[in-house]
Steps between C-alpha positions, in 0.01 A plus 500: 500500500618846424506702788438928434798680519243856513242412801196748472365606829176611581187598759153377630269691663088474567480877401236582771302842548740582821831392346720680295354597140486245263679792244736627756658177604533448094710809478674414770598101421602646119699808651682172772653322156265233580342342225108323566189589718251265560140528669244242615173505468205392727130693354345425847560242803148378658416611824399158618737218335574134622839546312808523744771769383813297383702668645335418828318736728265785429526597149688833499249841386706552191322199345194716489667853497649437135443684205435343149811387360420638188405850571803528701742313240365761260566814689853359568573412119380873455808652764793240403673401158738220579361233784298233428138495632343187651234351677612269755215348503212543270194303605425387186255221630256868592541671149365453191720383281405741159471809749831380669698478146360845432670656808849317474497621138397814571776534775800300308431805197491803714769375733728385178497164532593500889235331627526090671196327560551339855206231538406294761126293603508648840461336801158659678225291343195754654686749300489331203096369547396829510645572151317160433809326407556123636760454721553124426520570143753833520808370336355388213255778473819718525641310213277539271447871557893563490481289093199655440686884597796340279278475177340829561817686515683308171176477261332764316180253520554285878248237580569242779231204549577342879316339753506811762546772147369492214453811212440511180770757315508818581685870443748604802752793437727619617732224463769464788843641375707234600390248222275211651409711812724553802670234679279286714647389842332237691507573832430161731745235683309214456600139352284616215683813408744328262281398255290785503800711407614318270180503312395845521731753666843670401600549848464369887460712821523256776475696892783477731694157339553183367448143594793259448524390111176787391776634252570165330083385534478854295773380256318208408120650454675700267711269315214305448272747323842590311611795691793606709526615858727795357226617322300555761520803744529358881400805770519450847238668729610569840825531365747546848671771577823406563795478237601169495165334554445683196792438308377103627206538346632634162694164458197352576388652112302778631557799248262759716413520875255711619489629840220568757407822569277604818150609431604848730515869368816642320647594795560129573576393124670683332837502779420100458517540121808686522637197705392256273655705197833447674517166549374441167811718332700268746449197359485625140864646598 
């Protein structure tokens, strides 16, 4: 495997109405030398749920505090001219999948072909009812919108006939600028994640690490539908901050980490961000 020899580095954020400004903190990770900015995206979270938080506890008020991805993403393509612009994740499994093409086209033109579609199923099944999507069924309705977004953004007439979508063809411009559509990352850690990749995705954004052989279970998804694991962008969420952890997971074949941001105001981020910009030129030095 060829390792990168020019690591990208990059934030996450749930850009919240009492944190920093989606647009300011764009200015400000550009200005830093850093070179990605990712939001998440949650439209609602129930206020009764059975679903337990993953990350254990009481679900943290950012979940429900968040704005759209979209809007936000937009106003920060508007401010900025060189990061790339992500969602990190997009719920697909709650959009519709002709509406949702529309928006990542509309956002790859007027951002210049900077945009990365992040996608994920989610993991809070009320959420997802009350867009009336089935939680049992999400990773394969989530496949079939993400081919179904893939035909819309290459052909002047797209049709896609599944068992969860299905359209006749239809007229959808603007097409994305980057040709195909932008990058899709899959976003998940499961055992299931390699051959969805494979399949459908040009990248992979697994959170925080990887299990023991993932890299070489990766390898072969791939090398079975014909494609190589250097073709494929690898971006690690939850990326430490610490040199050599980092420089670690770089000869893991990670050739972006992102870093966590707090969901606080910009007193609170932005002397974080300059921190993070510093150990970032560190290990690029």
């Amino acid at each position: 495997m060829a390792f990168s020899d020019n690591p990208k580095f990059g934030v996450t954020i749930f850009p919240t109405d009492y944190s920093i400004q989606p647009v300011e903190l764009a200015r400000a990770v550009e200005e830093r030398g850093l070179d990605s900015l990712f939001f998440p995206e949650h439209t609602h979270i129930p206020a009764s749920r059975a679903t337990p938080f993953p990350g254990g506890g009481d679900l943290p008020q950012m979940y429900w505090h968040t704005h759209d991805p979209f809007v936000a993403l937009g106003a920060c393509a508007a401010v900025t001219e060189r990061i790339r612009l992500g969602t990190g994740i997009c719920l697909v499994i709650e959009r519709d999948p002709i509406t949702l093409a529309k928006e990542v086209a509309s956002l790859d033109v007027i951002s210049n072909g900077r945009f990365v579609l992040g996608i994920g199923a989610g993991w809070n099944r009320e959420e997802m009812e009350n867009h009336g999507a089935s939680y049992p069924k999400r990773w394969a309705v989530v496949r079939e919108k993400v081919l179904a977004m893939k035909a819309i953004w290459s052909e002047d007439e797209a049709e896609f006939h599944g068992e969860h979508v299905d359209f006749d063809p239809i007229w959808s411009w603007p097409k994305p600028v980057q040709a195909g559509g932008p990058p899709v990352w899959v976003g998940a850690n499961s055992k299931w994640v390699f051959d969805r990749v494979a399949e459908y995705a040009d990248g992979w954004m697994p959170i925080g690490g990887l299990g023991s052989g993932n890299m070489a279970r990766m390898s072969e998804a791939l090398a079975a539908r014909g494609r190589k694991i250097e073709d494929l962008e690898l971006a690690l969420f939850g990326a430490p901050s610490d040199v050599d952890q980092l420089k670690g997971r770089i000869e893991q074949g990670f050739d972006e980490l992102i870093f966590t941001l707090p969901d606080a105001p910009a007193d609170k981020v932005l002397p974080l961000l300059d921190r993070l910009s510093g150990i970032a030129e560190a290990v690029r030095e």
